[in-house]
C-alpha positions as CSV (number, residue, x, y, z in Angstrom):
1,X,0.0,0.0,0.0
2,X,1.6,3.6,-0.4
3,X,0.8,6.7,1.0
4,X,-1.8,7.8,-1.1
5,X,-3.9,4.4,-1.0
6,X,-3.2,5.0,2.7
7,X,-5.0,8.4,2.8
8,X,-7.9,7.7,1.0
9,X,-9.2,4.6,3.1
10,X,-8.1,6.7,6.5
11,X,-10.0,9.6,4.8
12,X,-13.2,7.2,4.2
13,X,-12.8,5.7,7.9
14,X,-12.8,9.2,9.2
15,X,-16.2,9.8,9.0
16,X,-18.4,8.5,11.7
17,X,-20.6,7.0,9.7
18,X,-18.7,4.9,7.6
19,X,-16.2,3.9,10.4
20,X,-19.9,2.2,11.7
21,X,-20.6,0.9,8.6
22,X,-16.9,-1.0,8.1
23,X,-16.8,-2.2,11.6
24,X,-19.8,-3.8,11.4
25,X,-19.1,-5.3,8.0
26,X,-15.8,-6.6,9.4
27,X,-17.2,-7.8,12.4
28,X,-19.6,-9.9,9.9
29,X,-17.1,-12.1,8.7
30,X,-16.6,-12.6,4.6
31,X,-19.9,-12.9,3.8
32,X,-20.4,-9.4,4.3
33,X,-24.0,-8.5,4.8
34,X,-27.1,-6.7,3.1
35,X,-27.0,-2.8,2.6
36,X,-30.5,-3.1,4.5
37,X,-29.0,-5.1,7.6
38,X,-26.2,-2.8,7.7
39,X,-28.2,0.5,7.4
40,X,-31.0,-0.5,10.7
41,X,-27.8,-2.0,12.8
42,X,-26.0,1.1,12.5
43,X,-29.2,3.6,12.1
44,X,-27.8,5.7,9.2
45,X,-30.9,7.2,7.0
46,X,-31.2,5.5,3.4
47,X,-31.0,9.0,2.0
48,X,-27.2,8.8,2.6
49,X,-26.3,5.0,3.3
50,X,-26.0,5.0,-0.5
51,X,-23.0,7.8,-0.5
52,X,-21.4,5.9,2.4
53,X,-21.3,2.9,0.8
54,X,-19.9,4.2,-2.5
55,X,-16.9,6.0,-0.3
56,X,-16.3,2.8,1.2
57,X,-16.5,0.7,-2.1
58,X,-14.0,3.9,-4.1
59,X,-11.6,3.0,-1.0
60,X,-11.2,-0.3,-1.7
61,X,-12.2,-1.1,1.9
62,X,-15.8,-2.9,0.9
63,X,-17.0,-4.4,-2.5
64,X,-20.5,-5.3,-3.3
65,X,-22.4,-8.0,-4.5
66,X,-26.1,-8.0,-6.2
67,X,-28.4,-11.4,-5.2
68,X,-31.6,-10.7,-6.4
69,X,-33.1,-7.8,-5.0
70,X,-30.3,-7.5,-2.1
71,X,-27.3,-5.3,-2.4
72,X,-24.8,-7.3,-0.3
73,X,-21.8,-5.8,1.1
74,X,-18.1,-7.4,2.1
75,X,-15.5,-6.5,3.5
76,X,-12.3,-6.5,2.0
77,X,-10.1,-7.8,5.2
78,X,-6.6,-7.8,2.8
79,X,-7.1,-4.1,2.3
80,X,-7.7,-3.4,6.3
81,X,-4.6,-5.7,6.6
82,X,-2.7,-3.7,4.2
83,X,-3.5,-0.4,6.2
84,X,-2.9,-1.9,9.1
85,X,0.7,-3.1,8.0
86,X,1.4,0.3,6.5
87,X,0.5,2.3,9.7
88,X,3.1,0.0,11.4
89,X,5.4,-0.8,9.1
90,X,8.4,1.4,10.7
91,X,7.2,0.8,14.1
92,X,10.2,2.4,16.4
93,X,13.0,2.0,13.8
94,X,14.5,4.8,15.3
95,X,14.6,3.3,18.4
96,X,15.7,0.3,16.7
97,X,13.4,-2.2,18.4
98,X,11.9,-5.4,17.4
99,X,9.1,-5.0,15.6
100,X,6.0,-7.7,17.2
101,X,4.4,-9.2,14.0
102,X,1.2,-10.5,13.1
């Protein structure tokens, strides 16, 4: 991931709302779930789920899958892991320390 990957999924997770929205996805497992689920977990109105969801799909963070009439969304755990690993990947070099990972 480089910085500017890095900045747009922080930027997308900044918002209250959509930090709701991917915590709940992740928390969901990979099968993601319904737009509808997420939206009455998280009580976001439907007039702006729809822009939330499309930040978080631009980001890379969620993707989404049609099944009929349900909009299912997943989230994309090797892109959080990516972030994750970015934010600290030069853990305390300076204080040349060993680095814990995953």
């Amino acid at each position: 991931m480089d910085t500017n990957d890095a900045v747009q999924a922080l930027k997308e997770l900044g918002h209250v709302h959509r930090l709701k929205i991917f915590k709940r996805l992740v928390k969901s497992g990979y099968d993601g779930l319904p737009v509808g689920e997420i939206r009455e977990e998280v009580g976001i109105p439907h007039s702006s789920m729809t822009h939330h969801i499309a930040s978080l799909v631009r980001a890379g963070l969620i993707i989404q899958k049609r099944e009929g009439r349900i909009l299912r969304c997943i989230p994309q755990y090797q892109r959080l892991w990516d972030l994750i690993d970015f934010l600290q990947e030069e853990c305390c070099v300076d204080q040349k320390c060993n680095r814990i990972d995953k």
